[in-house]
Structure formats: C-alpha cells, structure tokens
C-alpha positions in Angstrom: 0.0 0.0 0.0 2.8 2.3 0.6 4.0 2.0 -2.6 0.4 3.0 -4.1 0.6 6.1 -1.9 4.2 7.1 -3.6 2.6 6.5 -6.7 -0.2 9.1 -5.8 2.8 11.5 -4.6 4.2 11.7 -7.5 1.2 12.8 -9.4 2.5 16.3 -8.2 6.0 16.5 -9.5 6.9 20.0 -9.8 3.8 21.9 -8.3 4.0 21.3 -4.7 7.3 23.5 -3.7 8.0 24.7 -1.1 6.2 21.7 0.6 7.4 17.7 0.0 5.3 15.5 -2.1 3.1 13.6 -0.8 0.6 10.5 -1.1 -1.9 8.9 1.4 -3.7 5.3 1.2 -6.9 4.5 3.8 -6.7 0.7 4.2 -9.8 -0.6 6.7 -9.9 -4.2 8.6 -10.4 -6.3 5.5 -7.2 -4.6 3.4 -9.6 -2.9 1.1 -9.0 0.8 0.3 -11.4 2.8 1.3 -9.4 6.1 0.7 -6.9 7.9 -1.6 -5.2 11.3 -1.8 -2.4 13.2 -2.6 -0.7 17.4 -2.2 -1.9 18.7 -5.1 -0.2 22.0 -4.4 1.0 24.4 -1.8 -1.6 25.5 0.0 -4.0 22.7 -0.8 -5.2 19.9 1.5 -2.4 17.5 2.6 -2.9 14.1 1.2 -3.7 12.7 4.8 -6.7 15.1 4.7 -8.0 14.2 1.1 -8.0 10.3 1.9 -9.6 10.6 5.2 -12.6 13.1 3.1 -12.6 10.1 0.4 -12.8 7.2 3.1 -15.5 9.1 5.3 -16.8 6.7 8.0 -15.2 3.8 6.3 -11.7 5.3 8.4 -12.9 4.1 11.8 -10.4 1.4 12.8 -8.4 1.4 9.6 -4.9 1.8 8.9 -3.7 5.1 7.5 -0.4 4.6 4.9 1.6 8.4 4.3 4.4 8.5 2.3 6.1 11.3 5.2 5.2 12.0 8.6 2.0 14.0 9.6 2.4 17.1 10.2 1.0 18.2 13.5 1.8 22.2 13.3 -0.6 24.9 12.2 0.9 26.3 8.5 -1.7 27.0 5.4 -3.1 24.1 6.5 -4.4 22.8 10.1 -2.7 20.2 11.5 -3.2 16.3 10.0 -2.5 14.8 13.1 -5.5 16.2 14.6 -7.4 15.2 11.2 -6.1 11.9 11.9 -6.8 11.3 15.7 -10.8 12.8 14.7 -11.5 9.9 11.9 -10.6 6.9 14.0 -7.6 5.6 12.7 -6.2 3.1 14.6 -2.6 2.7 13.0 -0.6 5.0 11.2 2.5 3.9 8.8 4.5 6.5 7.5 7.6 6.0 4.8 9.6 8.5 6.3 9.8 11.2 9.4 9.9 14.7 8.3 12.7 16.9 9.1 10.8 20.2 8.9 11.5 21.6 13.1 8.3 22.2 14.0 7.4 18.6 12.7 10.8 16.8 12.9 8.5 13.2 15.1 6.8 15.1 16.9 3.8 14.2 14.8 4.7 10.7 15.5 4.6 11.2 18.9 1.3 13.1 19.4 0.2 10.3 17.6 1.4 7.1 19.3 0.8 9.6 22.8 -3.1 9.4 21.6 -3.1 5.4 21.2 -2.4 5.1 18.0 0.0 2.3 16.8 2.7 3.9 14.4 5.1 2.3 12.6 7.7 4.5 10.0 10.2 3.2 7.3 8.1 1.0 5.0 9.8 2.5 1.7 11.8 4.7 3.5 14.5 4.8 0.6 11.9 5.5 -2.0 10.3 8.0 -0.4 13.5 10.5 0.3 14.6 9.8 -3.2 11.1 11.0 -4.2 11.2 14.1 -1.7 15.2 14.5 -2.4 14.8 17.9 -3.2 12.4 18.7 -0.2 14.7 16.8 2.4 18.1 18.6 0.7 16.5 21.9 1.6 15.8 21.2 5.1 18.9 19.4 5.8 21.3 20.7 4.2 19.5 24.3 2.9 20.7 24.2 -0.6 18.3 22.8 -3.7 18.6 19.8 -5.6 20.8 20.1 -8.4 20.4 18.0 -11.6 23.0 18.1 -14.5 22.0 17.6 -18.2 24.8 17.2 -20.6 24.4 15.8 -24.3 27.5 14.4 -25.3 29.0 12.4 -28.2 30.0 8.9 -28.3 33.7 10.5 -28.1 32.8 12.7 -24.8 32.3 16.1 -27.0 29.8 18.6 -26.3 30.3 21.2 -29.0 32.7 21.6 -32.2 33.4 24.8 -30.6 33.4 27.0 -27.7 31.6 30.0 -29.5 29.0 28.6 -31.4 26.1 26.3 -30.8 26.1 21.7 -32.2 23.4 20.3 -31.9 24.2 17.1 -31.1 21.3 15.0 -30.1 17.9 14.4 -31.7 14.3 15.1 -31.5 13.2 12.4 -29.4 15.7 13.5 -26.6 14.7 17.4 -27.2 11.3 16.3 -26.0 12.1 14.5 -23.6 14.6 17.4 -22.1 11.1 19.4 -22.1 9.6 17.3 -19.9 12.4 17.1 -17.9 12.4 21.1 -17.4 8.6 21.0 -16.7 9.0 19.2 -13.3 11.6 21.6 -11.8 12.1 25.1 -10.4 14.8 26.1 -12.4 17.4 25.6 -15.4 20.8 27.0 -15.1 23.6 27.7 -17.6 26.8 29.8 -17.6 27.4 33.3 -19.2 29.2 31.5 -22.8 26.2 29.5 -23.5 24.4 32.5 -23.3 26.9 34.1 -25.5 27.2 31.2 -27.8 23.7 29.8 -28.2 21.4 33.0 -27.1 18.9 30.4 -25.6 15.4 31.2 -24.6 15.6 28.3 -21.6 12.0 27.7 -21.8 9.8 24.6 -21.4 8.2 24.3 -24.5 5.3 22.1 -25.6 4.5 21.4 -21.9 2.4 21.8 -18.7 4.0 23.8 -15.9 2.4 24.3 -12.0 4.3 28.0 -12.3 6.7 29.8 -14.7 10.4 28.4 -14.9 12.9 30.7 -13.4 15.6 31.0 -15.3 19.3 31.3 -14.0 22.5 32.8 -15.5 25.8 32.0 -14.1 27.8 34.9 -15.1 31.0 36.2 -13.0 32.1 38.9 -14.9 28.6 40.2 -16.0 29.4 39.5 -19.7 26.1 38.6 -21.0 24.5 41.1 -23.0 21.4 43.1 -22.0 19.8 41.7 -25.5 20.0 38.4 -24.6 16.9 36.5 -25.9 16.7 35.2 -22.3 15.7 38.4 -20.7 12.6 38.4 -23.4 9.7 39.4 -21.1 7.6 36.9 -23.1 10.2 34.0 -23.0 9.2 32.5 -19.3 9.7 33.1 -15.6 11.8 35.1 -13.9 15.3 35.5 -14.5 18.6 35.3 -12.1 21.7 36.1 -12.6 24.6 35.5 -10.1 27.5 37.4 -10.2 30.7 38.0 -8.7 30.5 40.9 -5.4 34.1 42.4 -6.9 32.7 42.6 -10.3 29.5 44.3 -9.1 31.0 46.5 -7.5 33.4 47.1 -10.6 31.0 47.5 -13.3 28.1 49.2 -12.1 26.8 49.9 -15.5 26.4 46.6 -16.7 24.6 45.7 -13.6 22.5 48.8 -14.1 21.6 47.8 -17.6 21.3 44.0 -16.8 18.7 45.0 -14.4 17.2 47.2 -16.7 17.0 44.2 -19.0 14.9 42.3 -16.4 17.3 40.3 -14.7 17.4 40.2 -10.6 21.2 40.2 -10.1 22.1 38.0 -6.8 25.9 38.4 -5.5 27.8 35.1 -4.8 31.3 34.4 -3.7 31.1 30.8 -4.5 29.3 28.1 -6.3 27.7 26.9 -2.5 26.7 30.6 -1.5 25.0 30.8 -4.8 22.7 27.5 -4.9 21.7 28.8 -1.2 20.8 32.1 -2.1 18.6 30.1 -5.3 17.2 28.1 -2.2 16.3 31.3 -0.6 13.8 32.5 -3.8 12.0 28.8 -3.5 14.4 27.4 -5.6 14.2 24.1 -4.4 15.5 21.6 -7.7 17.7 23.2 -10.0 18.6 21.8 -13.8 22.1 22.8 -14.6 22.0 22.7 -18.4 26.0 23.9 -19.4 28.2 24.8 -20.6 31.7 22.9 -20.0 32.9 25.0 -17.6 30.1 25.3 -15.6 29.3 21.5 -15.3 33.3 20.9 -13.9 32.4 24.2 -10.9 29.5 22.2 -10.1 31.5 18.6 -10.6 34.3 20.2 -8.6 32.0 21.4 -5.7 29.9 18.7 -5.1 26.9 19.8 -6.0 25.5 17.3 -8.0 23.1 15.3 -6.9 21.4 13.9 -10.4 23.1 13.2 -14.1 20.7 13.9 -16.8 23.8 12.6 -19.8 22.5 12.3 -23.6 24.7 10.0 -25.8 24.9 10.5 -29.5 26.1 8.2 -32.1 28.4 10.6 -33.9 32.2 11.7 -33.2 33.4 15.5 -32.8 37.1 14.9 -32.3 39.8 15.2 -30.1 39.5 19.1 -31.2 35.9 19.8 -29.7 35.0 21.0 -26.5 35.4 18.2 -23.7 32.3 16.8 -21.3 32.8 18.6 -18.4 35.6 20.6 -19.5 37.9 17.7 -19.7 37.5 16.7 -16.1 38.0 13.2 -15.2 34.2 12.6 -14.0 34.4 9.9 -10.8 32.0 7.6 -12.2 32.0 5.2 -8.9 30.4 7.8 -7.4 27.2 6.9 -9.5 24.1 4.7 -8.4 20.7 3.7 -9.8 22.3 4.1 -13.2 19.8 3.7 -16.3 20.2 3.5 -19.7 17.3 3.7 -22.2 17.2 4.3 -26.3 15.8 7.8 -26.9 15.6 7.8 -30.4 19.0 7.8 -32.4 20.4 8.5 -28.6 21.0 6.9 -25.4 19.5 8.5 -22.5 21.2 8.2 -19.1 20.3 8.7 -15.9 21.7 8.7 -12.5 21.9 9.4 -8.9 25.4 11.2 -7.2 26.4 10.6 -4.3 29.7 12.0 -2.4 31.6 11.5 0.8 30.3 13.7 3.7 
C-alpha cells in the first residue's frame, strides 16, 4: 500500500514547492481501500486530509499509509495529526519522518501519545529519493541540483566554444522538455548564453508555475539583448555574479537589471545555490556549458546526471564533457540507460563522501 501512496505523490511533480510530495492510502480491517489522496499544491489539502474526506466513516479502525510523517503544526493548513486522531484511525504507517523543526517526530509522537500504533520506514529509501529535493533543503539548505549534458559517443559537447552543435535528436529534445517541466529552475553559464542566445523555456508542456531562469555569469558579460531576458520568454530571471565585479561595473549591472534580470551576489558556487534556495528554488537543472558542469563537478553539488549519448564523433579538437575533467563515475548509483531515439539516454543518482 505504501508504494500506491508514492505513486499518488508523484502525481504532483513540480507543483508542490516549497512543501514535499506527498501520497496517502486509507486501508480498513479487510485490506480494502477505502481512501486515496495526494498534495496537489501548496496551499492545498495534505494528502492525509484528502484520503480521510474520500474514506468518510469507512476510516474508523483502519490503517492510515503516508508517504512522510504527519504534520502536527498549524501552516496553510491545520494540523493532519488532529485530522487523523478525529477519523478513527487506529494505525498509522509513514515511509519517512519529516525533518521540517516544527514537525521533525513530533507528529509521530502526538500520535502514538493518543493510542495510535505507528510504525515508519516502510519505503523509507523511496520515499526521500522522491522528496530528495524537499529533504536537501531542510537538511542541508541548498536545492537539488540536476546536471543535463548531451554528449557524443567520443565525450564532446560542441565543435566549438563560441557557437552552438546540436548534437542530439528530436526524441531526446522532447524529452529534455519534460524534464524542465518538473523543476524550479534551469541554469547555464554566461558562454552559453553568448554562444547559443537560448530562450531556456519549457516548451510544448504543462507547468504548475513559470520556470525561473538562471544565468551564471562572473564577470557580467552577458548582454542586455539576450533572448533570455525576453519578457515573453518565461519566468523570472537570475543572474549570479561576482560581489568584486559588481561592484566594478556598475553599468552593466544597471543595464542587466534594466533588462529584467534580478542580479544576486555570490562568492562561490555553494553561496550561490543557497541564495537560489532562498527565492523557492528548491530543484535546480544545470544545463551547461563545460565550464560550468566541472564548478559544479568540482564542488559537489551534483546530486542527479541527466547525460545524452549520441552516435556521432566531434574529435579530439571539440569541446570536452565537463571541461575535460575526469568525471568519478563510482560515485554513481541507480544508473539507467534507455534508447531515446538515435540516442542513449542516461540517468543517474550522485552521491559524495560527507
């Protein structure tokens, strides 16, 4: 059952930030369910609430499956705990505890102080990698960052640094879509901006809220014109820049602003993803260039690898996979490979030593 409830969770990929996602199964005495729910959105019902309202009466004396713990504060919402004491549940399972302070087992307690038999860590794995993003903000206060990378079957990205190849197909163009419609954000560095003028839109797809759209640029080199700043391309628009060079070139940041970007200051790759984290930036898609991916590489910041592998060759005089840095692939789990068209599409999980 608790893997029906994750199921339900994920029905709200990408709308439910700044809160987790989360699914709810009401099981009564003969394992039938009775009643089904999930967080649609911020500010919405939790999904304890929705299937207790869908099991009614049936609830009395059933068991209540939640993919994280109950909350048992008062936010946008009222408390689930109390919800959950009022429809006579008897047993609660929960997936995971929730970090949030003000929630952090206490709901588990209230619960189990009530007479309630709870038991948590059915699917415990499955459930943080699904709320990754949540759990990353509250325990570590930084957002989940994804890198996408499309990449020959030599390890090229690009037949140069100052102009756009294309290097993968259709099929993994839509599917990159979809992949920017369930998160908060796409990044890329101030030379792909340069080279490519990108709008860094999610096209041909349904978003909860517009994609914000974040530009990595040091030295403030990308111009004003910049078919990212387009008020009609998308979201908002970050830039993150270096404090000297702010403080150098007060012009550009004038007519950066001017152009509609909010310009954040950030001394390092770690103060920057924070201060995303601070605008409800909660998962991040860094899309390139080079140089970018091997700061991110180098920092240990990656949590997910988006990599797209194409059938053709560039040469040894193209631009490098993250800028020629010698990728620790160990460091990979949950690895899968699936055809996307002419391409192979990759996906992983990151993990480093902490």
């Amino acid at each position: 059952m608790m893997r029906r409830a994750l199921f339900h969770a994920e029905r709200a990929l990408g709308a439910t930030v700044p809160n987790p996602m989360v699914g709810a199964v009401v099981v009564d005495g003969a394992g039938v369910v009775v009643g089904q729910g999930y967080h649609e959105r911020a500010g919405q019902p939790h999904a304890e609430v929705m299937a207790l309202d869908a099991a009614g009466a049936r609830a009395q004396g059933a068991t209540l499956y939640v993919t994280l713990e109950p909350c048992c504060h008062v936010g946008r919402t009222g408390p689930c705990t109390k919800r959950i004491l009022a429809s006579g549940i008897s047993r609660v399972v929960a997936a995971t505890l929730d970090p949030f302070p003000r929630v952090s087992g206490q709901g588990v307690r209230e619960l189990r102080e009530a007479g309630l038999v709870v038991d948590v860590g059915l699917e415990e794995a499955a459930a943080r990698r699904l709320n990754a993003a949540y759990l990353l903000a509250q325990e570590r206060q930084r957002p989940l960052v994804a890198l996408k990378a499309a990449t020959t079957r030599d390890g090229r990205i690009a037949a140069r640094r100052d102009r756009p190849t294309v290097i993968s197909g259709g099929a993994a163009a839509r599917r990159t879509q979809r992949l920017r419609a369930a998160v908060d954000a796409i990044a890329v560095g101030a030379g792909t901006v340069i080279a490519d003028d990108p709008r860094l839109t999610a096209r041909d797809v349904v978003r909860a809220r517009p994609l914000t759209r974040v530009v990595f640029d040091r030295a403030l080199e990308t111009p004003p014109t910049a078919r990212v700043y387009a008020r009609d391309a998308g979201g908002p628009v970050i830039m993150i820049a270096d404090p000297a060079a702010m403080a150098a070139y007060p012009e550009r940041v004038e007519r950066l602003a001017l152009a509609g970007a909010e310009l954040v200051p950030a001394g390092s790759l770690d103060a920057a993803v924070r201060a995303l984290l601070a605008r409800g930036i909660h998962t991040l898609l860094v899309e390139g260039g080079a140089a970018l991916h091997r700061s991110f590489w180098e920092a240990e910041l990656v949590d997910r690898l988006h990599l797209i592998v194409a059938p053709a060759r560039l040469g040894e005089a193209a631009v490098p996979l993250f800028d020629g840095l010698a990728v620790p692939w160990s460091r990979l789990s949950r690895v899968t490979s699936v055809p996307c068209g002419a391409d192979m599409w990759m996906d992983a999980d990151v993990h480093w030593d902490r």
